[in-house]
N, CA, C and O of each residue as an XYZ file, in Angstrom:
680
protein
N       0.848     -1.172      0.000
C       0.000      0.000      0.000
C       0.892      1.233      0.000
O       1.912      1.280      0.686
N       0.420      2.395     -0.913
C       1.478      3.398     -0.988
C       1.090      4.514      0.095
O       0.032      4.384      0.710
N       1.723      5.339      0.278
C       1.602      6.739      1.374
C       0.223      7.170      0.443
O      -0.060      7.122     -0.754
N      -0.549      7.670      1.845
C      -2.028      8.029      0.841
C      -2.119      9.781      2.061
O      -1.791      9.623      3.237
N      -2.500     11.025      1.661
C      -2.911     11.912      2.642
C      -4.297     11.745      3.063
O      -5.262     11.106      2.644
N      -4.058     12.561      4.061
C      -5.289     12.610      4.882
C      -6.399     13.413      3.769
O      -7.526     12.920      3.808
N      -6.220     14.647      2.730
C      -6.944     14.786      2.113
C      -8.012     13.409      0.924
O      -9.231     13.283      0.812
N      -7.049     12.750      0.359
C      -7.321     11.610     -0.304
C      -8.060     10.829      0.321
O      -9.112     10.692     -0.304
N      -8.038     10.195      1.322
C      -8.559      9.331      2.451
C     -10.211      9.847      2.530
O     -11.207      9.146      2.350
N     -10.144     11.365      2.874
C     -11.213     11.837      2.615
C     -11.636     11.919      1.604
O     -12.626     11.187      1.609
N     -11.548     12.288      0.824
C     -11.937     12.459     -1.054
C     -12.732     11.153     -1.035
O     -13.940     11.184     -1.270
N     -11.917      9.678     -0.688
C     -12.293      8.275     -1.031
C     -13.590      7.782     -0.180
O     -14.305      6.825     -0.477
N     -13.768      8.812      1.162
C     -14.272      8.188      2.169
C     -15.824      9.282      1.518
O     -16.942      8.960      1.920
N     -15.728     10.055      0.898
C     -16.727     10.839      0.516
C     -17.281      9.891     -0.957
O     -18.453      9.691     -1.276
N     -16.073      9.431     -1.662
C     -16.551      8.721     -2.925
C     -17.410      7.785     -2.333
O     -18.609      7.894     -2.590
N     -16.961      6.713     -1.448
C     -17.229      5.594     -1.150
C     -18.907      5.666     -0.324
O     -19.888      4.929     -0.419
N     -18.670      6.774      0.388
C     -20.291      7.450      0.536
C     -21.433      7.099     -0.065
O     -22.379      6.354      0.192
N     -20.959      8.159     -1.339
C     -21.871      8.213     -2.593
C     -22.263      7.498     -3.386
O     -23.403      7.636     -3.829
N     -21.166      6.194     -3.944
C     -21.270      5.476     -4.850
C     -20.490      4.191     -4.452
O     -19.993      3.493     -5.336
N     -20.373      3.866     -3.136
C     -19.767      2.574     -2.711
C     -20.938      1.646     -1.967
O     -22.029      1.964     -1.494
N     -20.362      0.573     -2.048
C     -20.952     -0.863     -0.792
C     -20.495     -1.169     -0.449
O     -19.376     -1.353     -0.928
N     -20.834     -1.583      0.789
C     -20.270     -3.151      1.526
C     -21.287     -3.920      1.049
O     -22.389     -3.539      0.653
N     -20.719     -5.370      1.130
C     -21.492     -6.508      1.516
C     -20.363     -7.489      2.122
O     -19.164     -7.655      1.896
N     -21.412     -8.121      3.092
C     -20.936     -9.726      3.221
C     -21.572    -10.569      2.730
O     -22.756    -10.862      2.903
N     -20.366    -11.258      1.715
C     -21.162    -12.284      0.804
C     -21.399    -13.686      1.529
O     -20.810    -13.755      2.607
N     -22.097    -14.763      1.191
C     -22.458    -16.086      1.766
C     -22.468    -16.748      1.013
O     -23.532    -16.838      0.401
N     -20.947    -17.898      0.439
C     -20.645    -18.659     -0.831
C     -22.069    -19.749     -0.291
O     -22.507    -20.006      0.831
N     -22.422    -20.128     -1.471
C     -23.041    -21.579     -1.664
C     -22.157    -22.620     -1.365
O     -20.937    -22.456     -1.357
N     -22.706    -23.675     -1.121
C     -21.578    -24.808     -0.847
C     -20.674    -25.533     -1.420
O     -19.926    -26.367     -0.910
N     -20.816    -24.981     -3.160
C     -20.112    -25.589     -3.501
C     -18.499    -24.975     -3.746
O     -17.450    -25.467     -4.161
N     -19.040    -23.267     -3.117
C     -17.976    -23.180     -3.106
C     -16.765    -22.856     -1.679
O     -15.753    -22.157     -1.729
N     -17.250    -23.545     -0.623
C     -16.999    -23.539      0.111
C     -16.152    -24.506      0.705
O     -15.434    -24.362      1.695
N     -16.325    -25.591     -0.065
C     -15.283    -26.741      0.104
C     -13.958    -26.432      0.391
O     -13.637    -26.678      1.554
N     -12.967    -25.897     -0.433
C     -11.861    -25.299      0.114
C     -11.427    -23.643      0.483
O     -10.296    -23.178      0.626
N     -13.077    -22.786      0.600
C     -12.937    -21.782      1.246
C     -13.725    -21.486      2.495
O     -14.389    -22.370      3.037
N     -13.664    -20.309      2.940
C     -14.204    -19.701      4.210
C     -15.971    -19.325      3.380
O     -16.213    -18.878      2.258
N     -16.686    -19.638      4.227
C     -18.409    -19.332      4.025
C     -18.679    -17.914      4.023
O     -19.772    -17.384      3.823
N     -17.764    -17.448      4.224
C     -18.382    -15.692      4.417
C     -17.245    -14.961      3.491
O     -16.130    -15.434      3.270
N     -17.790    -13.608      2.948
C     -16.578    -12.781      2.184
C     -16.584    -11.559      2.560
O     -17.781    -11.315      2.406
N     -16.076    -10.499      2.985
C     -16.182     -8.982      3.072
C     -16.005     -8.538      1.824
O     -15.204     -9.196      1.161
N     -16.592     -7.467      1.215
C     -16.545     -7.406     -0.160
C     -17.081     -5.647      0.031
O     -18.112     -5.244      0.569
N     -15.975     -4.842     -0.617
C     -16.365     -3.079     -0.622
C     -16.031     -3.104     -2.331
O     -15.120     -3.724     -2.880
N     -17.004     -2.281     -2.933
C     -16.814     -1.781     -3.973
C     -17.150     -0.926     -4.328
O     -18.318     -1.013     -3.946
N     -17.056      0.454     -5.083
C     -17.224      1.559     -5.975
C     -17.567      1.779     -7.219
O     -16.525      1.534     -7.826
N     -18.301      2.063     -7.937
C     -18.899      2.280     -9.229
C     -18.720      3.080     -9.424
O     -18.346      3.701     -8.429
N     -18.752      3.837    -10.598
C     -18.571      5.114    -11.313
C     -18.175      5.180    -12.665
O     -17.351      4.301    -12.917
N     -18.514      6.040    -13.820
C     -18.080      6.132    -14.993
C     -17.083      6.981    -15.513
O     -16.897      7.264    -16.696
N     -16.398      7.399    -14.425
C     -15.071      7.980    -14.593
C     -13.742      7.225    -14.089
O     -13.225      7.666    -13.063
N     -13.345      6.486    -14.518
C     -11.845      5.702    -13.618
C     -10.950      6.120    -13.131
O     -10.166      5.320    -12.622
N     -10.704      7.351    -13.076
C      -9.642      7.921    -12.621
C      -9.397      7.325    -11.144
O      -8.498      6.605    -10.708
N     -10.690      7.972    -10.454
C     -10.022      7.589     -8.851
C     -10.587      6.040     -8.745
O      -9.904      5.368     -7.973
N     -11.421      5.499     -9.207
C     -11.211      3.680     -9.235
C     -10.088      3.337     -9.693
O      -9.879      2.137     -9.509
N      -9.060      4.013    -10.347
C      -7.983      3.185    -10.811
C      -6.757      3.873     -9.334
O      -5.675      3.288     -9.291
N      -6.858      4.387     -8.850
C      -6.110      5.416     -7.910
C      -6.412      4.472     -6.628
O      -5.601      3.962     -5.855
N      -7.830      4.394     -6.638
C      -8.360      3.290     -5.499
C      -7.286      1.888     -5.562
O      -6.458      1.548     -4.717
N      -7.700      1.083     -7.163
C      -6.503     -0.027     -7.000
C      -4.945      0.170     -6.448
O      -4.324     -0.656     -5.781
N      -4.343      1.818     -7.011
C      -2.911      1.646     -7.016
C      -2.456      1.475     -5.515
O      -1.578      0.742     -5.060
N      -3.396      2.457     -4.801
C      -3.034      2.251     -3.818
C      -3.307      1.446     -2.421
O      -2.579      1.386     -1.430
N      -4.494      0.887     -2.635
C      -5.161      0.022     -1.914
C      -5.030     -1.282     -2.038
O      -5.094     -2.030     -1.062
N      -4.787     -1.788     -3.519
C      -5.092     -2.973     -4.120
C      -6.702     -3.555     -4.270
O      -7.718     -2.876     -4.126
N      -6.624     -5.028     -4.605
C      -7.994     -4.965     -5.077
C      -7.758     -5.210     -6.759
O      -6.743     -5.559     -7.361
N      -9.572     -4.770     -7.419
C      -9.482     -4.702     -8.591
C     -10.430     -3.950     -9.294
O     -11.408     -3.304     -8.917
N      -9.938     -4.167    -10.397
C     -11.088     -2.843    -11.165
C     -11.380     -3.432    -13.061
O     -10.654     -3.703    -14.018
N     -12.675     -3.397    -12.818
C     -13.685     -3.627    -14.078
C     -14.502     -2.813    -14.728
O     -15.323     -2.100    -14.152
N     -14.329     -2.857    -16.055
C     -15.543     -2.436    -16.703
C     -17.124     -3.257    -17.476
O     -17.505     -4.387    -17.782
N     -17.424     -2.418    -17.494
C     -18.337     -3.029    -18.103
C     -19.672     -2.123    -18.690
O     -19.720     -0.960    -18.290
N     -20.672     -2.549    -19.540
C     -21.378     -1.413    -20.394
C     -23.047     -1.946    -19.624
O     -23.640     -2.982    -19.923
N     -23.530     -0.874    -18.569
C     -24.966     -1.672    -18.031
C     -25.932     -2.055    -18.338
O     -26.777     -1.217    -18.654
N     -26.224     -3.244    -18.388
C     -27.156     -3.890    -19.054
C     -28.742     -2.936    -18.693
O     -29.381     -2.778    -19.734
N     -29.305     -2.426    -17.665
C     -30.614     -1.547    -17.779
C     -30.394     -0.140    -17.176
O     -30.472      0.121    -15.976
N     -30.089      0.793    -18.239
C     -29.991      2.188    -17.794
C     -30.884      2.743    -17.463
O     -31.760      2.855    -18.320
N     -31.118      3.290    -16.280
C     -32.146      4.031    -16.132
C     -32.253      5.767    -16.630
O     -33.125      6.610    -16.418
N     -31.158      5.818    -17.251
C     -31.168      7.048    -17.725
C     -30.772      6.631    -19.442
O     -30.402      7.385    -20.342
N     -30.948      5.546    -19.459
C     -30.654      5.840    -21.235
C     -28.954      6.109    -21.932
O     -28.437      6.195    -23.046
N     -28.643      6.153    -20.851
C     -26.920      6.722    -21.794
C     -26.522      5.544    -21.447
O     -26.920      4.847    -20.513
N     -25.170      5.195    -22.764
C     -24.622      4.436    -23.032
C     -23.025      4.373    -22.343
O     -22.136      3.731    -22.903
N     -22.865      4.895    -21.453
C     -21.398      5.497    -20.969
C     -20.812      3.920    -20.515
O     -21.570      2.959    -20.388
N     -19.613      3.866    -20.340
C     -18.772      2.275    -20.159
C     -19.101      2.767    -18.271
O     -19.243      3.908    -17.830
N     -19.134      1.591    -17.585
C     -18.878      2.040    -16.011
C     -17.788      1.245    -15.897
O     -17.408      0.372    -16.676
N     -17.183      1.700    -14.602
C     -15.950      1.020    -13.626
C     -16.527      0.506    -12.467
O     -17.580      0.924    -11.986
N     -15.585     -0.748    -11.838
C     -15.627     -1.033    -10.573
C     -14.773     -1.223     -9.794
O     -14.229     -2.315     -9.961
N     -14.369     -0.607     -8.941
C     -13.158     -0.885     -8.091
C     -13.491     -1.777     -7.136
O     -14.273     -1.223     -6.362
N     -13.243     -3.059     -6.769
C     -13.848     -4.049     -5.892
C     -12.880     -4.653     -5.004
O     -11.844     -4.579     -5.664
N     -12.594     -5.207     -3.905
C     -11.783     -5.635     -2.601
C     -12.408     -6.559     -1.761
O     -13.601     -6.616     -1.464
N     -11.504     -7.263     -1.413
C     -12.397     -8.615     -0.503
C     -11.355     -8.815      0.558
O     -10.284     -8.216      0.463
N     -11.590     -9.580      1.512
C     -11.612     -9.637      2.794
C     -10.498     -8.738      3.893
O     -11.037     -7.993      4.711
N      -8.801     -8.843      3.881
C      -8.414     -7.430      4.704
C      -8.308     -7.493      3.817
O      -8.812     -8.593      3.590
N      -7.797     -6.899      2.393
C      -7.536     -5.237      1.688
C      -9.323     -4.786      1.833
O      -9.553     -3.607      1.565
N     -10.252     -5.450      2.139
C     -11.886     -4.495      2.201
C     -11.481     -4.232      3.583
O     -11.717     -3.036      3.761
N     -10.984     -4.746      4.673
C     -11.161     -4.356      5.613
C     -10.366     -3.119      6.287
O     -10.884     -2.307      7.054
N      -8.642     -3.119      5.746
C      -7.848     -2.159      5.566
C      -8.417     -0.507      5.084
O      -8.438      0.625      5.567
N      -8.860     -1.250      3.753
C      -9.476      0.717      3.397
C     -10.590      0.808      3.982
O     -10.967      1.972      3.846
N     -11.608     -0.007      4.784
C     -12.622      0.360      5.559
C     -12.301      1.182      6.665
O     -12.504      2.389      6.800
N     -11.555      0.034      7.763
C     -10.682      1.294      8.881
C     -10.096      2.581      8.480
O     -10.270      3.600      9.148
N      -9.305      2.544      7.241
C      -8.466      3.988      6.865
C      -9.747      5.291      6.484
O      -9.646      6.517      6.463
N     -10.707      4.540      6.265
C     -11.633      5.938      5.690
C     -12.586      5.821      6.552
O     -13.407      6.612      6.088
N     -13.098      5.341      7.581
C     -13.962      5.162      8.673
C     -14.024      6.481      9.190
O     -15.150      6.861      9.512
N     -13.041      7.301      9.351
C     -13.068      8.657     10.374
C     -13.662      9.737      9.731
O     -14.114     10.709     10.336
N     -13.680      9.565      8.246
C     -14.503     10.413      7.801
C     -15.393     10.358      6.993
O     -15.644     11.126      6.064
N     -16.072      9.135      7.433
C     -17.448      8.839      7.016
C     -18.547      9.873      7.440
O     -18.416     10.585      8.435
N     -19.935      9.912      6.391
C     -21.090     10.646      7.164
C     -22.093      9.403      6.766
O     -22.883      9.040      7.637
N     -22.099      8.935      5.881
C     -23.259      8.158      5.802
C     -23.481      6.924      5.750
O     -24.614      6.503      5.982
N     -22.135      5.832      5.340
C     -22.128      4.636      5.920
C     -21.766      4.040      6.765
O     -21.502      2.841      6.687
N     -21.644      4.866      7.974
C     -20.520      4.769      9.673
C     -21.315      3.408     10.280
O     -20.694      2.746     11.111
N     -22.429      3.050      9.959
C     -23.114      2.271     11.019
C     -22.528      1.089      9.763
O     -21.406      0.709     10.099
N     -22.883      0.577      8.734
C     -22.346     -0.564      7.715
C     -21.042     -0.657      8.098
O     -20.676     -1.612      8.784
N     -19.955      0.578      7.598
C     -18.973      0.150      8.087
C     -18.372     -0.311      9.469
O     -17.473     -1.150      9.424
N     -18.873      0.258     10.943
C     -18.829     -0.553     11.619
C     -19.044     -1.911     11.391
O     -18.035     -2.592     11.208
N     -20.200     -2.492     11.359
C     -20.102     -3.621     10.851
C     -19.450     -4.291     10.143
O     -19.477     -5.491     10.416
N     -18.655     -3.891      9.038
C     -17.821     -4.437      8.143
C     -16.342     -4.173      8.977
O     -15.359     -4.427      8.281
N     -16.101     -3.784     10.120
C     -14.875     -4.060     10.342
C     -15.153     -4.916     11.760
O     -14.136     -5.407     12.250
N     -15.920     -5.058     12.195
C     -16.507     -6.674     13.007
C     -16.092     -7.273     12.784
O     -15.077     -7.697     13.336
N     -16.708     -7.764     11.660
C     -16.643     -8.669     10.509
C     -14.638     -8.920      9.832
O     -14.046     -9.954      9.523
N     -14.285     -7.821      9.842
C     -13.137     -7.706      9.215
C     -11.900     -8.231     10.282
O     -10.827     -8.603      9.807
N     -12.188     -8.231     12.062
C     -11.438     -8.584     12.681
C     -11.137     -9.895     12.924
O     -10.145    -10.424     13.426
N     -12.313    -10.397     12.418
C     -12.624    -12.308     12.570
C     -11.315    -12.652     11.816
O     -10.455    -13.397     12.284
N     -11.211    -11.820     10.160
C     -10.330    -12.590      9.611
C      -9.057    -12.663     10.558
O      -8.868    -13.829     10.904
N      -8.592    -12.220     10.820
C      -6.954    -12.364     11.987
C      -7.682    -13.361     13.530
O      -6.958    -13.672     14.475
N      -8.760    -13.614     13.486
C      -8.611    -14.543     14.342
C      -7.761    -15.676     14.614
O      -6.833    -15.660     13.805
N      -7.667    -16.786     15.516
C      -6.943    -18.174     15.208
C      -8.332    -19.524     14.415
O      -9.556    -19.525     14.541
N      -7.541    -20.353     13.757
C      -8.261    -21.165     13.479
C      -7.879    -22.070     14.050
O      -6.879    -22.059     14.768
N      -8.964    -23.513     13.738
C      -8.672    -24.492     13.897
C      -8.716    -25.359     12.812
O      -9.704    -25.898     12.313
N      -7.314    -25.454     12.436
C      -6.888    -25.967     11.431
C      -6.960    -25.165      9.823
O      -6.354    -24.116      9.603
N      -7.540    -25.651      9.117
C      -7.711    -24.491      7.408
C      -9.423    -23.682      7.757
O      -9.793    -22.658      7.182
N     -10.448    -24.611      9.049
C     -11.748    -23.930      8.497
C     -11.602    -22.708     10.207
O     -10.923    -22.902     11.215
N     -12.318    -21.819      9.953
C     -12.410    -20.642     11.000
C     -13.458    -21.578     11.939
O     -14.019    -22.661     11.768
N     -13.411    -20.359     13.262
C     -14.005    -21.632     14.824
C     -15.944    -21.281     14.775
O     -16.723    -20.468     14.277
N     -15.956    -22.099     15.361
C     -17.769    -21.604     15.348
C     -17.919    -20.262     16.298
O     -19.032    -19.747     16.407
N     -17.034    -19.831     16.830
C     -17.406    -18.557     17.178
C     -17.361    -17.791     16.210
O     -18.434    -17.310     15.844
N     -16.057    -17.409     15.445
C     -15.925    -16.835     14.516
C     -17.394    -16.892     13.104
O     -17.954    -15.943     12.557
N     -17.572    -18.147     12.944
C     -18.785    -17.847     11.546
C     -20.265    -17.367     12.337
O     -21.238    -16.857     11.781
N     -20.120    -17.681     13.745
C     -21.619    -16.552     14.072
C     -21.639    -15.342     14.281
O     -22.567    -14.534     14.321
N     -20.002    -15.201     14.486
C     -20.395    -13.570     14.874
C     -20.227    -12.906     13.071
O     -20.815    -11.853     12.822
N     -19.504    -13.523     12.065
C     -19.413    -13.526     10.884
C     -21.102    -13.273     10.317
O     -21.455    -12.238      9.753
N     -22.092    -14.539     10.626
C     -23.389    -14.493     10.034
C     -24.097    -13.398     10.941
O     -25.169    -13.006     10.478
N     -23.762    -12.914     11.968
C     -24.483    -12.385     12.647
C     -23.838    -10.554     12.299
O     -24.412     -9.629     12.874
N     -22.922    -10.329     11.558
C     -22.690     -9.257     10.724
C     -23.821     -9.140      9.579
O     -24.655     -8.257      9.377
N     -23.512    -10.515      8.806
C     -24.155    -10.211      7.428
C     -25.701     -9.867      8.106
O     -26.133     -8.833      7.597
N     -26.534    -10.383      8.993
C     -27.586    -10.272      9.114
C     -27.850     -8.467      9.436
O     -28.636     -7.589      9.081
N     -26.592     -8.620     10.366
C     -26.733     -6.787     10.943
C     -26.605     -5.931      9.822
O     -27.093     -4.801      9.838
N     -25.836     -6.492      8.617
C     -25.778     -5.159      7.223
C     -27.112     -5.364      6.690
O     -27.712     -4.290      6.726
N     -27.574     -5.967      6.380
C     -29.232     -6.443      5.378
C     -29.635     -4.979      6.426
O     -29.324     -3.840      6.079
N     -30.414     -5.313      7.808
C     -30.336     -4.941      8.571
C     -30.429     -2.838      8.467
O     -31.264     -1.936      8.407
N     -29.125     -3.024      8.500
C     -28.670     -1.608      8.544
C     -28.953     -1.141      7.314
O     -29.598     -0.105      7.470
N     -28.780     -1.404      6.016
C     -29.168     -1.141      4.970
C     -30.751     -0.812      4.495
O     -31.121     -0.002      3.646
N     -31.408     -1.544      5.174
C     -32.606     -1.536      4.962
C     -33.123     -0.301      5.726
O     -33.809      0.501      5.092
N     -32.855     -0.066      7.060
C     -33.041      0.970      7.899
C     -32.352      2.244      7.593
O     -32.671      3.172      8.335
N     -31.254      2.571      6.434
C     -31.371      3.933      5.769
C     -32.028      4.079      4.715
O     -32.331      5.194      4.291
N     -32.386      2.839      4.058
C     -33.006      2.914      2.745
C     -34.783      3.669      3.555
O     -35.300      4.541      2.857
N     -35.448      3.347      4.722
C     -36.457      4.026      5.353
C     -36.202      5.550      5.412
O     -36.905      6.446      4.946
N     -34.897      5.653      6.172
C     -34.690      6.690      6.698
C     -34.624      7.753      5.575
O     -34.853      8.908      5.934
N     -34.290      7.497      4.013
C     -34.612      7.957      3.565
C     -35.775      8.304      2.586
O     -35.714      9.082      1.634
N     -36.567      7.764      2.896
C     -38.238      8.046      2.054
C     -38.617      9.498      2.790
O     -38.549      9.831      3.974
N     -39.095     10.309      1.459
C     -39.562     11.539      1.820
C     -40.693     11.357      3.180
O     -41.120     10.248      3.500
N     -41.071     12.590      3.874
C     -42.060     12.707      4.744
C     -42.885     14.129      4.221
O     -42.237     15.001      3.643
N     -44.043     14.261      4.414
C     -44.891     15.299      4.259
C     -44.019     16.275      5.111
O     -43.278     15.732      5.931
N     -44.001     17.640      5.034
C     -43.312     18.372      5.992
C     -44.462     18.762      6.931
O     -44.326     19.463      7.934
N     -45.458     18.297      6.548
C     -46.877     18.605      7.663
C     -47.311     17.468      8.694
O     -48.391     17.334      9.269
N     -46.212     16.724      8.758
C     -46.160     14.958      9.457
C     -47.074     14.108      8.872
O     -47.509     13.172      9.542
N     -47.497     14.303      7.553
C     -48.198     13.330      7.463
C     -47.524     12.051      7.119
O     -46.317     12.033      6.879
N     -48.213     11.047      7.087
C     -47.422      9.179      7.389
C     -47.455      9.350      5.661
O     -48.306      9.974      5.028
N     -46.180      8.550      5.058
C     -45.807      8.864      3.365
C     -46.833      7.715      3.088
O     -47.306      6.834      3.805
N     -47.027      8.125      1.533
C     -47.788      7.243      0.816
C     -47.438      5.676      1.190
O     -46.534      5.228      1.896
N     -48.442      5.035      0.491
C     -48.045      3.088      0.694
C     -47.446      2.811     -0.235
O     -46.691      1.853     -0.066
N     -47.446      3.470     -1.683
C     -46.459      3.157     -2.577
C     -44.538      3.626     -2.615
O     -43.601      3.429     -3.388
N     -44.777      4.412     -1.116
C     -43.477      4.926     -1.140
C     -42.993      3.916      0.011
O     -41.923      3.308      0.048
N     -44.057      3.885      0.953
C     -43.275      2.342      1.960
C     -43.096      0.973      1.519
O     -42.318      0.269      2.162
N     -43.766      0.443      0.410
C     -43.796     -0.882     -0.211
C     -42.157     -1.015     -0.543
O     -41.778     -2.179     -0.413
N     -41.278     -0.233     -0.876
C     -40.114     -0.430     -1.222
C     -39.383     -0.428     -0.130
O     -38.280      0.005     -0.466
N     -39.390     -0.782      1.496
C     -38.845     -0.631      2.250
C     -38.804     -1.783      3.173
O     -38.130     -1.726      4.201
């Protein structure tokens, strides 16, 4: 990882805001045979690469394009993805954590989640403490996600309770 400033950190922690995720993923079984059941996974979208490619140099990770299959706006522009899994997601999670505004409660969670990996194992598979407090992340992001996706549905400014077609999506 290269020297990054405190301005940048911010810049990323504002990108990652706007146009980033977490998830914790949950392999199927088949692919779990010779891996761990859970994944930390941060990624960034955007149709400019500059700082997704700035994201890889210095973070590591990786970065994709691709042309979106249903635009909701109709333009044809190529997008990027800058994507990271388990510590390098958990590394730039802690480094931009301090100047988060709007995913502070996910990312908590995602560095929960992110401390398991340095746990001890037993043997190649992680301990049953470790995959509940692991599943018991992923449940807390669904969770947390769902509870800003509320937090943000308009409200009448006269208190009235929002339409049913605006809560059905929540």
């Amino acid at each position: 990882m290269s020297t990054i400033t405190r301005e940048e950190l911010s810049y990323f922690a504002g990108l990652f805001d706007g146009e980033g995720n977490i998830s914790i993923l949950r392999l199927d079984k088949r692919a779990i045979a010779n891996k761990e059941p859970y994944k930390l996974m941060v990624a960034v979208s955007n149709n400019v690469n500059v700082p997704l490619l700035k994201l890889r140099r210095i973070f590591g990770g990786g970065c994709r394009s691709y042309w979106p299959r249903h635009s909701r706006l109709h333009c044809n522009n190529l997008m990027w993805t800058w994507y990271a899994y388990g510590k390098i997601a958990g590394d730039f999670l802690s480094q931009i954590e301090p100047f988060l505004l709007i995913k502070q409660e996910q990312v908590h969670i995602g560095l929960l989640f992110a401390e398991t990996l340095y746990w001890p194992r037993s043997g190649r598979w992680i301990t049953k403490e470790a995959a509940q407090l692991r599943e018991t992340c992923r449940t807390g992001l669904v969770t947390a996600r769902q509870r800003k996706i509320s937090d943000n549905i308009p409200h009448s400014p006269r208190g009235e309770q929002p339409r049913d077609s605006l809560t059905s999506i929540v």
